[in-house]
Each structure stands twice: as structure tokens, then as C-alpha cells.
C-alpha positions in Angstrom: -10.2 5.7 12.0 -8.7 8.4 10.3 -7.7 12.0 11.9 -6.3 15.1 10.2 -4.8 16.4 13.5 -2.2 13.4 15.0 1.1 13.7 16.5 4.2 14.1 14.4 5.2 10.3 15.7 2.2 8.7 14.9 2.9 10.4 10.8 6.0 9.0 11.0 5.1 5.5 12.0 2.1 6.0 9.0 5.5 7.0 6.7 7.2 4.2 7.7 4.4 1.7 6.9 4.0 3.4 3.5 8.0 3.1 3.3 7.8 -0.5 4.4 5.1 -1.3 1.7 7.2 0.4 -1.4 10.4 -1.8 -0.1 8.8 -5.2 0.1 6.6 -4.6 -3.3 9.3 -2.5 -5.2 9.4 -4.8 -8.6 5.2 -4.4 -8.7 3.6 -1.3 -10.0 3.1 0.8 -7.1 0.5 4.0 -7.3 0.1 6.8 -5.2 -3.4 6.5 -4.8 -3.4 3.3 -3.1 -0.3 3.9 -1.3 -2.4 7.1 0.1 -5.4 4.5 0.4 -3.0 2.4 2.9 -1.8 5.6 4.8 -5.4 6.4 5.8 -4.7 9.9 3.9 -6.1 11.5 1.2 -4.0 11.6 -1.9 -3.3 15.4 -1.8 -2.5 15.0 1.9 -0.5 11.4 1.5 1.7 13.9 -0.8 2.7 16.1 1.2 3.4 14.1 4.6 5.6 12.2 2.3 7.1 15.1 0.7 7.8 16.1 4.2 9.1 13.1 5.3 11.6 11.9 2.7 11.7 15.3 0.7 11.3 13.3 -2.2 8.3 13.2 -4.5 6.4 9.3 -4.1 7.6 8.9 -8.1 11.6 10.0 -7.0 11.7 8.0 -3.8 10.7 4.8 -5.8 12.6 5.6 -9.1 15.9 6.6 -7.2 15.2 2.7 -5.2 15.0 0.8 -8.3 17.9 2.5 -9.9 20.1 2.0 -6.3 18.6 -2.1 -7.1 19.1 -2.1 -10.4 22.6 -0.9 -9.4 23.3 -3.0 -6.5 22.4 -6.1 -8.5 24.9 -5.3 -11.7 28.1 -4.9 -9.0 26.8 -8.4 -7.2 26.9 -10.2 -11.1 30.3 -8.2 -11.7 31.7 -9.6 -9.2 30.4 -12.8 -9.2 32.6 -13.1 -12.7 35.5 -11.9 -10.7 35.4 -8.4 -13.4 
């Protein structure tokens, strides 16, 4: 059941699902609608609880994971050559 009026915990815990969900399926196309489909929010609404939350856009907060990745992965293959 979904309500527009909830605690500021139970938001969080919807965030975090929503956070978990972009972290496990980060190399798949991930959209906002059905992230806000998940969340049991509207689109407009998933927005801004997660604006609120990470104070990053949906499109930042998964961009600026794939580049931290992207970059994590090149220093683990530099190093693995001993460079």
C-alpha cells in the first residue's frame, strides 16, 4: 500500500531500497520510472525524496557510481601490472 504522508524513517528505508537496487544492477540500464515504480512513488515525487535524500539528481547519483567503478577498476588493473 502506498501513502503520501509517512515518517521521514520509513522514506529513508524506501531510499535505501532504491539505493540498494541501483548498486546491485549498476552495469544494466536503470530508468527512473521504474526505479520510482519500486519506491511505491510517483515519478515526480520518487524525484524529489531522492533529490532530498542524496542531493543528487537519479542520472548524477548513477553516473558519478559508474565513473567511481570505472575508476576503481583501472587502479585495481594498474596495479595488478605493478605500474
Amino acid at each position: 500500500m502506498c501513502l503520501n504522508i509517512m515518517p521521514l524513517q520509513h522514506k529513508l528505508t524506501r531510499i535505501e531500497k532504491v539505493l540498494d537496487y541501483i548498486h546491485e544492477h549498476l552495469d544494466e540500464s536503470i530508468h527512473v520510472a521504474s526505479l520510482a515504480e519500486k519506491s511505491c512513488w510517483s515519478r515526480w515525487q520518487f524525484q524529489r525524496v531522492f533529490g532530498e535524500a542524496t542531493g543528487l539528481t537519479v542520472a548524477q547519483y548513477i553516473r558519478e557510481l559508474r565513473l567511481s567503478k570505472a575508476a576503481e577498476l583501472l587502479l585495481s588493473s594498474l596495479i595488478g601490472q605493478g605500474i
